[in-house]
C-alpha distance (Angstrom), angle and dihedral (degrees) to the residues before:
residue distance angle dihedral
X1 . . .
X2 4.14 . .
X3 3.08 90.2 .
X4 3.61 98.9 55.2
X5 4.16 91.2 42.3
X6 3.78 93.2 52.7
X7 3.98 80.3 53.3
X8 3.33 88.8 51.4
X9 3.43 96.9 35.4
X10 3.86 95.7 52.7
X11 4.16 96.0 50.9
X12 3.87 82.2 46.4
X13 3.91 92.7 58.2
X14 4.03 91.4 47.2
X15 3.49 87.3 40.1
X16 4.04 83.5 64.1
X17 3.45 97.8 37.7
X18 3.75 90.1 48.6
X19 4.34 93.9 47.4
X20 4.22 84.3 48.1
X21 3.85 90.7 52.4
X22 3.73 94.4 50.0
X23 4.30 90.9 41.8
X24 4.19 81.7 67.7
X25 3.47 85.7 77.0
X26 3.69 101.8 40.2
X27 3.65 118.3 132.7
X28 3.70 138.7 -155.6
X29 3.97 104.8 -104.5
X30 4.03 144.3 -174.8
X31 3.94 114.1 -45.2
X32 4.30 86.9 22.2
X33 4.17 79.2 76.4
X34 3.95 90.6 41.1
X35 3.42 94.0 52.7
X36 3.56 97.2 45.7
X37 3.77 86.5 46.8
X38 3.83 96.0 58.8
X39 3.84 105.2 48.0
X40 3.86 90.3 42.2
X41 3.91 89.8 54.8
X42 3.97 99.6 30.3
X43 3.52 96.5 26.6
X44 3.99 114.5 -131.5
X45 3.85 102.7 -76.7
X46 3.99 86.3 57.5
X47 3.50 98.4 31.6
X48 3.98 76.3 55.0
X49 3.67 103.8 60.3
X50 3.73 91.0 24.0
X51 3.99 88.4 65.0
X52 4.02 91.9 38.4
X53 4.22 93.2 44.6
X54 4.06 89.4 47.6
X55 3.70 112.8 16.4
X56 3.75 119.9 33.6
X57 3.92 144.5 -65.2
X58 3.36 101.8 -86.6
X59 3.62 98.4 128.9
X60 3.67 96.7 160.6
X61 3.99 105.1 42.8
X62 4.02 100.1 32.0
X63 3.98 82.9 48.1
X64 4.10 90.7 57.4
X65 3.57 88.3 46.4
X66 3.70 91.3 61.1
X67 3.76 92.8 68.7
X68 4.07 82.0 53.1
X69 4.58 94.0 147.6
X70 3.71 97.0 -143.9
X71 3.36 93.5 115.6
X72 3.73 98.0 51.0
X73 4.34 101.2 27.3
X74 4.23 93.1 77.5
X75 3.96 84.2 168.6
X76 3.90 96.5 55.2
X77 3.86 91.4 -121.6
X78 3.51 101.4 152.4
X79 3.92 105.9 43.9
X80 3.93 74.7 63.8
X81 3.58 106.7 47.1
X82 4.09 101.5 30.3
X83 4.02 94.6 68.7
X84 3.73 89.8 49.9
X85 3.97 88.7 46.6
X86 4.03 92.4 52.6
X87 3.53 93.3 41.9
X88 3.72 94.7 56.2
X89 4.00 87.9 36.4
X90 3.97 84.4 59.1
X91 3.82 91.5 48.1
X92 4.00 92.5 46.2
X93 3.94 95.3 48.1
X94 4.31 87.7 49.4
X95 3.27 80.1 54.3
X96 4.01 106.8 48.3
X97 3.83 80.6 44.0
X98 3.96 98.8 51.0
X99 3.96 86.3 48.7
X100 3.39 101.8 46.1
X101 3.95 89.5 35.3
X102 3.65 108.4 49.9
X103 4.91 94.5 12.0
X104 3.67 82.9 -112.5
X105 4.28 118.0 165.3
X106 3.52 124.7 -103.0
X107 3.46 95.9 -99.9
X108 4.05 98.3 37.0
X109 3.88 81.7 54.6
X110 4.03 92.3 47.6
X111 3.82 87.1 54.0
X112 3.48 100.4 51.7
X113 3.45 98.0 36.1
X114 3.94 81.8 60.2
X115 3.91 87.5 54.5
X116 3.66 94.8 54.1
X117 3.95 88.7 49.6
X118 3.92 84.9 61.4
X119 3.53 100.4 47.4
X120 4.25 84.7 49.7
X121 3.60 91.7 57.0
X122 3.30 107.6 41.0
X123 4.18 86.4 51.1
X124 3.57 87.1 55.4
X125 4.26 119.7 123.7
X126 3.51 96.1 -158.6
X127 3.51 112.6 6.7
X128 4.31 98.0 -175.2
X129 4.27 85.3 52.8
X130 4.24 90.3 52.4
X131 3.92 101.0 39.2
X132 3.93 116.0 14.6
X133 3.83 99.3 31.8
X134 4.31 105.6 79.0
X135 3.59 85.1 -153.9
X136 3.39 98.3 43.8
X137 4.15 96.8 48.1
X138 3.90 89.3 44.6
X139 3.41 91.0 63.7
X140 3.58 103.9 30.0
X141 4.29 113.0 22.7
X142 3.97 96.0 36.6
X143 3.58 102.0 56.7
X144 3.80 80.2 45.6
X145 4.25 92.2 61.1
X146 3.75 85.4 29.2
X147 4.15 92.8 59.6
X148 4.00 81.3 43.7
X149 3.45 90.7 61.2
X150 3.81 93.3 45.6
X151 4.01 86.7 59.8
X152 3.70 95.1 54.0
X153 3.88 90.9 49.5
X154 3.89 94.9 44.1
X155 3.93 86.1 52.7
X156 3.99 94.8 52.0
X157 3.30 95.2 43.7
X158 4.06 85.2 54.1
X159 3.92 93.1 51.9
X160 3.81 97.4 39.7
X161 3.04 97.3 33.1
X162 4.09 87.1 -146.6
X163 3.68 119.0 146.9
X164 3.45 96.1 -137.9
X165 3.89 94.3 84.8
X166 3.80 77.3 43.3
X167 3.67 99.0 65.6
X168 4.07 93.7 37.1
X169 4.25 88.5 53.3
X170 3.56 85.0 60.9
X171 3.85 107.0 57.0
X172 4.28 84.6 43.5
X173 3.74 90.6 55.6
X174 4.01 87.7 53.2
X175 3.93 91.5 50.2
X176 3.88 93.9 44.4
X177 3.82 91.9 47.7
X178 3.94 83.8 62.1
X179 3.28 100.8 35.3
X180 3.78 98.3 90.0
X181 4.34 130.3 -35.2
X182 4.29 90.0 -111.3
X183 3.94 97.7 56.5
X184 3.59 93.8 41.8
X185 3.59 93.3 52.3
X186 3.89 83.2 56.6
X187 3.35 97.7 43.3
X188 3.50 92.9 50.7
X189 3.91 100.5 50.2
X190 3.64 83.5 47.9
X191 3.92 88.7 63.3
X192 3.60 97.4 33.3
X193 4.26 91.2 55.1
X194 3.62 90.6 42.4
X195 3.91 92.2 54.8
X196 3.54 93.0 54.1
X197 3.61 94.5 44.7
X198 4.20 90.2 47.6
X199 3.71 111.1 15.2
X200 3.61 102.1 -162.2
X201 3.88 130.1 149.7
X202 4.10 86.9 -115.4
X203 3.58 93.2 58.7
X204 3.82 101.4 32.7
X205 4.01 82.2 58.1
X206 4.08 90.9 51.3
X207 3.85 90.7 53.4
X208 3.86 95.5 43.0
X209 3.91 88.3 50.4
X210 3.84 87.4 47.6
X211 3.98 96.3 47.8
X212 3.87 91.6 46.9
X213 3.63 95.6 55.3
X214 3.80 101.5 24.7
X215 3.88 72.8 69.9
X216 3.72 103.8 48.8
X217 3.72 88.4 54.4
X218 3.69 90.8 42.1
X219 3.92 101.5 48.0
X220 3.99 85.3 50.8
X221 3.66 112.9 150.2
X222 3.50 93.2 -142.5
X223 4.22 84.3 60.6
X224 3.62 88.0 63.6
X225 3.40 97.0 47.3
X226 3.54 100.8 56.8
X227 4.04 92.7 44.1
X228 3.75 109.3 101.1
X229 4.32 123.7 -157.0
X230 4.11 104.7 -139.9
X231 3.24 92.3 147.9
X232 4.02 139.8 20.5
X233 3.44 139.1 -172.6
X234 4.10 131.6 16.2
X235 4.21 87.4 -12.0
X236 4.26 88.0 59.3
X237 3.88 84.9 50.4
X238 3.75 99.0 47.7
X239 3.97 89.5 47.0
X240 4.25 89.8 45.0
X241 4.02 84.5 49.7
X242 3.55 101.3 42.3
X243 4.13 90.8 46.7
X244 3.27 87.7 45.2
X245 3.61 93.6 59.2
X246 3.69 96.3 38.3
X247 3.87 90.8 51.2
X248 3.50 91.4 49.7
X249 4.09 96.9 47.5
X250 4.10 83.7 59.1
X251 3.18 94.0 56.6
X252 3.60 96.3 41.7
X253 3.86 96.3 52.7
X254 4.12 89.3 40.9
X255 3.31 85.6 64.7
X256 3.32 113.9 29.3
X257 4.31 81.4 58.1
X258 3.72 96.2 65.0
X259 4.10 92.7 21.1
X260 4.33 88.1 102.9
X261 4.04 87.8 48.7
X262 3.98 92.9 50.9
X263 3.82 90.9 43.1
X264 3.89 96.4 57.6
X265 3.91 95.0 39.9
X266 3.82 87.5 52.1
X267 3.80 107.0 27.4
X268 3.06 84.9 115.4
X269 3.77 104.8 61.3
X270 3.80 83.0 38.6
X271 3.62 94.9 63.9
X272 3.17 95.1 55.0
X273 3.34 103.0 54.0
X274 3.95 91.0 44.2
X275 3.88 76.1 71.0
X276 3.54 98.7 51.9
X277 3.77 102.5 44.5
X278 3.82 133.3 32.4
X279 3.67 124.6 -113.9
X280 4.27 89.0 -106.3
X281 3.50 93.9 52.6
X282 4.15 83.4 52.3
X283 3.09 92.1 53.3
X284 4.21 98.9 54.8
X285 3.25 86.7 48.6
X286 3.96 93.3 54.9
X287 3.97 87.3 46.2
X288 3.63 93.3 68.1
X289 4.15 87.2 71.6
X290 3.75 91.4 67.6
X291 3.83 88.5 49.2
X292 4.30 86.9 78.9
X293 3.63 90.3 43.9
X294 3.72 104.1 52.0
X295 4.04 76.3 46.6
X296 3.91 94.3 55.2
X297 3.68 89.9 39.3
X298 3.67 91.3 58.1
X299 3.57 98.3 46.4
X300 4.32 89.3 44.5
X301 3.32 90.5 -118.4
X302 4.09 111.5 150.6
X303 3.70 136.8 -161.2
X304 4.02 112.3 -41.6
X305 4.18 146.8 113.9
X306 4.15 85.5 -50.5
X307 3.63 83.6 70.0
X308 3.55 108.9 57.6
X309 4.12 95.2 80.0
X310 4.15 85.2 53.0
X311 3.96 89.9 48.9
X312 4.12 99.1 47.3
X313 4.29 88.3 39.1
X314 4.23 89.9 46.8
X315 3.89 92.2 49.5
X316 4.15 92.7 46.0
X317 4.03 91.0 48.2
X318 3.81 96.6 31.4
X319 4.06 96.8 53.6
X320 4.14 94.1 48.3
X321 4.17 83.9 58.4
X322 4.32 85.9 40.9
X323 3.62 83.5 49.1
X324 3.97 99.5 51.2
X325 4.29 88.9 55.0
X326 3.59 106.1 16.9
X327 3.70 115.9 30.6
X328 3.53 93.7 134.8
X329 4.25 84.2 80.5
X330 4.04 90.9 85.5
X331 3.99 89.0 75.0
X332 3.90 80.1 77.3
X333 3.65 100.1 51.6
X334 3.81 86.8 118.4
X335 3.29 98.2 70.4
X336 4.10 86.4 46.9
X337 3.78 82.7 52.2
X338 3.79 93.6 46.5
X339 4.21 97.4 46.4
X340 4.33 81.8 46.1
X341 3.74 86.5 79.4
X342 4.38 104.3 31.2
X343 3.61 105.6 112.4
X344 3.73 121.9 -113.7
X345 3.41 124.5 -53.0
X346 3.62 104.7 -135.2
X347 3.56 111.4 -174.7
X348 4.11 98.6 132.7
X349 3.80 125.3 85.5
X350 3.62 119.1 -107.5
X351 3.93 99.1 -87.3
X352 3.91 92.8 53.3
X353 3.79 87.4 38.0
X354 4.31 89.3 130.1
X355 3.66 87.9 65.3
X356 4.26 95.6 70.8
X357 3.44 105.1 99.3
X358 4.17 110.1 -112.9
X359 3.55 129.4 170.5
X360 3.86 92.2 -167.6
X361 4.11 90.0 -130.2
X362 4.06 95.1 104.5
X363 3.83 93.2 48.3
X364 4.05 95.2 50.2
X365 3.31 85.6 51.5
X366 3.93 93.4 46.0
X367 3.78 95.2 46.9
X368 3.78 89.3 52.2
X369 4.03 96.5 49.8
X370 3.83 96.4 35.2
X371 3.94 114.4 24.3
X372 3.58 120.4 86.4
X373 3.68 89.9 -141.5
X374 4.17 91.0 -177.8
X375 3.46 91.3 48.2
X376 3.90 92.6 54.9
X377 3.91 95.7 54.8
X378 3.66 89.3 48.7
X379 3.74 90.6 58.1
X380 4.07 91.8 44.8
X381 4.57 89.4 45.2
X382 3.36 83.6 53.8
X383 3.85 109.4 50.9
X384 3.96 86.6 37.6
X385 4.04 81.5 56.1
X386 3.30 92.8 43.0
X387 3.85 100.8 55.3
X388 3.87 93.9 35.9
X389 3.86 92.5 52.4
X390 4.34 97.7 39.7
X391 3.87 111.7 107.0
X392 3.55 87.4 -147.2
X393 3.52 139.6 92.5
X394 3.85 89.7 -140.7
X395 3.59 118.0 72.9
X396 4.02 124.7 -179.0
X397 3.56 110.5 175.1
X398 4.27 131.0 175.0
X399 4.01 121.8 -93.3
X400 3.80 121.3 -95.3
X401 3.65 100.4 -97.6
X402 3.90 103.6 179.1
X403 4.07 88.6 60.7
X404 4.17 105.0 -173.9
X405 3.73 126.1 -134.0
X406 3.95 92.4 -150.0
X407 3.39 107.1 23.7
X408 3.72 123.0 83.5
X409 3.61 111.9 -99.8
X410 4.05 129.5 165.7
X411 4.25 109.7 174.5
X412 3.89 111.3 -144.7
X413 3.92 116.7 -127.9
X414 3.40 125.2 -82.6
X415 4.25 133.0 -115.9
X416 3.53 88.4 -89.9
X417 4.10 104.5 44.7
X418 3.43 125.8 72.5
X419 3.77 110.0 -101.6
X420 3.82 124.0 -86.4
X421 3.45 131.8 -150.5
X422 3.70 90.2 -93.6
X423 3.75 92.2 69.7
X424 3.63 91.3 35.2
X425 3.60 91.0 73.7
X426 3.40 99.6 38.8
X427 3.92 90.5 55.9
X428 3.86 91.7 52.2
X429 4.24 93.8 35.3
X430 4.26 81.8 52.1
X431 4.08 100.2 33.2
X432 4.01 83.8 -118.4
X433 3.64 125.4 150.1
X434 3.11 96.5 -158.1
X435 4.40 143.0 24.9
X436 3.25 132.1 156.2
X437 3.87 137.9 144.1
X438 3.73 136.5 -100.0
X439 3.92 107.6 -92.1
């Protein structure tokens, strides 16, 4: 088993070093200008309830986003800095957890807490959407290290029984019910299985908190708005049942893939718990992953970022019920290990392109030996100089040549397409009338 973790543990470490080299040539992208656009025009009361009236219940993550610095960062500091800072907030919250969790040291709790970090990435569906694009991560990667936190309080207020971790669970269960409809969902099942496994006033209080707002960002008017009717009646059912089947065989064979690799890093953490908890328990707690994807399959939503917090909860709660019948699958975690680093299996058309099995390792690795990272934020300086510094209200500029793997990148539309909502945001970000690309 060490030897298999310090494996693990060193691809994890260049895995890190690797993600920080690429953040230094992060830039700001898409809704980062739209966001900064609203608040600075509506200010952030009314860019508040103008985004919750018209665009969705996210009260949480679209609020966040509304201190997005593009307007004020000129040198592109933070798209730099902030992946790097969640990264190693992700890493330091596995670790507070592991400590408090399983009375690890420091260091033991450093190391794993590194191994967990690999697992997350490599899970990842789009991996420049959750940790190089501020939007993205907001919405996505905080709520992550925010629900991380939440664990570590609701265990110290168990063993001290001291209200104080009482009373600052409560405010993190507000923020994570807005942070975006998938984590809530977990969240929520979380609380609602462990209240009718303990029924205390503590935790009946967390899940009535949860359900109230879990609702307020739900019944959002700005959810309704954006929902659009193309179909009714038994063909909407057939398409919810068959997406929700399809999402949930991704996720499924994700994890299943890697499942013999996480089992023998953590087999050890497993077995303890296996003492702890019995296998029915295990399995309620596992349940609450198909909660999100009935959701998603309800509201035709298919494979994409929303997914990633389903995929990284369904592989924790899935491999402690592998682990009570079949823990015999680690003595294949080489093959997990091997498949970790095959390069995506692209066997979907463009539109259902989220659906090709990728495990992100083969494209780091790609954007590091092919990419002329430099050479790509030149080219992105210079059309965001370009546009700022025109006197006109028309702006052409060149195509992004130097197109990352990792890194978030959206191209506008060119002269002779009709304008997407790249350039839509640029023209209102810039006061422009009009931007498009080169053909």
């Amino acid at each position: 088993m060490k030897k298999v973790q310090n494996i693990v543990l060193f691809l994890s470490v260049l895995l890190f070093i690797g993600l920080a080299y690429i953040s230094f040539f992060n830039v700001y992208q898409t809704d980062d200008y739209f966001w900064s656009y609203t608040t600075r025009k509506m200010g952030l009361l009314q860019s508040f309830v103008n985004t919750y009236t018209t665009w969705g219940g996210r009260y949480f993550g679209y609020s966040i986003n509304m201190f997005n610095p593009v307007f004020y960062d000129s040198n592109n500091i933070v798209p730099k800095i902030y992946p790097v800072f969640l990264m190693l907030s992700f890493i330091g919250v596995s670790t507070l957890n592991l400590k408090e969790y399983f009375h690890y040291s420091l260091k033991e709790s450093l190391k794993k807490g590194f191994l967990l970090f690999f697992f997350y990435t490599i899970l990842l569906v789009s991996l420049p959407e959750h940790y190089f694009w501020i939007t993205g991560s907001n919405i996505y990667f905080v709520p992550v290290i925010l629900a991380g936190i939440l664990l570590y309080f609701i265990k110290k207020n168990k063993d001290t029984g001291e209200n104080i971790w009482f009373y600052f669970s409560l405010p993190l269960i507000i923020l994570l019910m807005g942070s975006n409809e998938i984590l809530a969902l977990i969240v929520w099942g979380i609380l609602l299985v462990s209240y009718y496994l303990k029924r205390d006033k503590k935790t009946l209080i967390f899940l009535l908190t949860a359900s109230i707002f879990i609702w307020v960002s739900f019944l959002a008017p700005g959810n309704f708005n954006r929902m659009g009717e193309t179909e009714t009646g038994l063909i909407k059912w057939v398409k919810r049942i068959g997406l929700f089947g399809a999402n949930t065989l991704y996720v499924a064979v994700k994890v299943l893939l890697i499942l013999p690799l996480f089992i023998k890093v953590f087999e050890e953490e497993l077995r303890k718990i296996t003492t702890q908890i019995l296998l029915k328990k295990a399995v309620l707690f596992w349940l609450v992953s198909l909660v999100p994807l009935l959701f998603t399959g309800y509201i035709l939503t298919s494979i994409a970022r929303q997914f990633e917090s389903i995929i990284f909860y369904f592989l924790i709660s899935f491999s402690l019920i592998v682990f009570f019948k079949f823990e015999k699958i680690k003595k294949f975690w080489w093959v997990s290990l091997f498949i970790v680093f095959l390069p995506e299996l692209k066997i979907f058309p463009e539109k259902y392109s989220y659906f090709n099995i990728d495990f992100n390792g083969e494209n780091i690795v790609m954007e590091l030996l092919t990419t002329d990272l430099k050479e790509y934020e030149r080219e992105m300086n210079q059309r965001v100089d370009i546009i700022k510094n025109s006197s006109q209200d028309s702006v052409v500029v060149d195509k992004i040549k130097e197109v990352p793997i990792i890194l978030y990148m959206d191209e506008m539309a060119s002269v002779k397409e009709e304008k997407n909502y790249v350039n839509d945001q640029l023209e209102k970000y810039f006061n422009k009338k009009y931007i498009r690309t080169k053909e």
